[in-house]
N, C-alpha and C positions, 0 to 999 in steps of 0.2 A: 710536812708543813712545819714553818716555825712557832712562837709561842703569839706570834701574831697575827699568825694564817697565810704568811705569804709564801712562796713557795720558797726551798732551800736554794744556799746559792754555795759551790765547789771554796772550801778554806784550806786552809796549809797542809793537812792532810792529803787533799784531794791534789794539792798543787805537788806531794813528795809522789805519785803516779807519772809525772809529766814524761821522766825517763822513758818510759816504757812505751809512749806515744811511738808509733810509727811500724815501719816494715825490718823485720829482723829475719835473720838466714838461720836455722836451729839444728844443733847438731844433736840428735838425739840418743842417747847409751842405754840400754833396756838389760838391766840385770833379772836373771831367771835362773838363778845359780849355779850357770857356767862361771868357770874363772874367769873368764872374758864376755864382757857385756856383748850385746845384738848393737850395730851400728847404722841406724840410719839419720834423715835427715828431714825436713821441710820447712816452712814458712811461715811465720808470726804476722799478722795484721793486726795491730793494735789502733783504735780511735775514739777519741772522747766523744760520747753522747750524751744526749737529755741535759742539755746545759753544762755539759762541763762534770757533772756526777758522777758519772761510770764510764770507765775501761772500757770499752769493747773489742773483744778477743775472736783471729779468725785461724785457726790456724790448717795448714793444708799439707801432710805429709806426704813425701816423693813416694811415686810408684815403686812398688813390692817389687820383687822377684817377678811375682809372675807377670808384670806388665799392666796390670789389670788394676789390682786389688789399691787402695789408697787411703790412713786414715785422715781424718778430718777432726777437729773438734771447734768448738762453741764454747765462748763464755763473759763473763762480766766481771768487774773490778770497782771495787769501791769502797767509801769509807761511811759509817753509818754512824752520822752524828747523832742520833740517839743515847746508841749503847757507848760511843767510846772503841770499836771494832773497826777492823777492816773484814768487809763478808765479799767471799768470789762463789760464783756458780759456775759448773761446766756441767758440757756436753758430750760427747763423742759418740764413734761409730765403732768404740770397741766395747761399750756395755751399753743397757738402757739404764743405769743408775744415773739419776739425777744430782749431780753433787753440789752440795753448798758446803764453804768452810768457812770459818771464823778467826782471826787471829788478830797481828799486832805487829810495828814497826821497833826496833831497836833504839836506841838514844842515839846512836851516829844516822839513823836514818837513813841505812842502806839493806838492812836486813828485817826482812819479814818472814815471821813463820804463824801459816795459816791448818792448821787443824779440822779434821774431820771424823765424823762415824759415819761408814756406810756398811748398806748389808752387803753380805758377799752374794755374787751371783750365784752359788751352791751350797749356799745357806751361813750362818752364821756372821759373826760383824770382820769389819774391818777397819781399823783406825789407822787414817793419814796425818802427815806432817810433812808438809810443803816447804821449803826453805826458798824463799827468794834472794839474791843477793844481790845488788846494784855496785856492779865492777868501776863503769863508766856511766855517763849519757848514752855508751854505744854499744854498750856487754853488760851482759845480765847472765846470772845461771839460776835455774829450776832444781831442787833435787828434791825426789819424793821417797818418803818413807813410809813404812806399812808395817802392820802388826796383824795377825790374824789370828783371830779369836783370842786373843789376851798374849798372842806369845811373843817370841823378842822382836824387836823393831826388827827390820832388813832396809836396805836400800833397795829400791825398785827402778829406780829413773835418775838419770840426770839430763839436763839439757841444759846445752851453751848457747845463748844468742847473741849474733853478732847483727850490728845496725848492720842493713845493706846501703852502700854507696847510690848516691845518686846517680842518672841515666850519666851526666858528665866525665865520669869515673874519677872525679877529685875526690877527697874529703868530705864525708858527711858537715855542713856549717854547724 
C-alpha cells in the first residue's frame, strides 16, 4: 500500500520488465565442469500480473534423453518500491529450495544482477549471482553464478532467449 493506503500502481522500474513480456525459445548451456557445457533447450512464458507488479515466469524445458523426464520451473519478477530492489522468486522441479533474490538494474538499464543465499541440498550454503542482460526487445541472456560454501564463484548456467515469432512467421511487431 502507498503512504495513502491506496494500492500501488507499476512505475518506470516496473515499465524497464516490459522486454521480457512475452513467449521466448531458451537455449540452455549447463556447466558441471566438463569443458563443454550439457546443451538443452525449452520455453520462457513471461506475463504481467496483479496490475502490472509482477513478472510472471513459466518456463517448460524439452524432453530429456529419456523421453520422459522434463524440467519445469515457476517464478516472479518485480520491483519493490519500498526497498529500492528488484526481488524474483523461483521454483522448479530440480530442488525444493524456495528461492528468492534481490538485486538491481545498471545505469544503461539493460543489466540486472540479482543475488541470493541458499542452503545447499547436502548441507551448507550457497550464494548466487544472476546476471540478466537485455540484448533486444527480443534477446535476453540469463547467466548464473554459484559459490559453495564461501569458495570461488563458477559459472553454472547460461541461457539465451530468443522472442519466438508470431503464428505469421514475420517479424515479432
Amino acid at each position: 500500500m502507498s503512504e495513502d493506503s491506496s494500492p500501488p500502481t507499476p512505475g518506470a522500474e516496473h515499465n524497464a520488465l516490459e522486454p521480457f513480456e512475452g513467449v521466448f525459445r531458451a537455449t540452455v548451456s549447463i556447466y558441471t565442469g566438463d569443458p563443454a557445457p550439457s546443451v538443452t533447450g525449452g520455453r520462457m512464458t513471461n506475463v504481467f500480473t496483479l496490475g502490472g507488479l509482477f513478472l510472471q515466469q513459466s518456463f517448460v524445458g524439452d524432453v530429456g534423453p529419456d523421453g520422459v523426464s522434463r524440467f519445469e520451473g515457476r517464478g516472479y519478477w518485480g520491483f519493490n518500491q519500498s526497498t529500492g530492489l528488484y526481488e524474483g522468486f523461483w521454483i522448479d522441479t530440480a530442488s525444493s529450495i524456495m528461492q528468492t533474490e534481490t538485486g538491481s538494474v545498471d545505469e544503461s538499464g539493460k543489466i540486472w544482477t540479482m543475488s541470493a543465499s541458499l542452503p545447499h541440498p547436502n548441507g551448507g550454503r550457497i550464494d548466487k549471482r544472476a546476471i540478466i542482460t537485455l540484448i533486444d526487445e527480443h534477446h535476453h541472456t540469463m547467466e548464473s553464478l554459484m559459490s559453495f560454501d564461501g569458495g570461488p564463484e563458477q559459472r553454472t548456467m547460461f541461457l539465451d532467449y530468443q522472442r519466438e515469432l508470431e503464428s505469421g512467421g514475420g517479424e515479432p511487431d
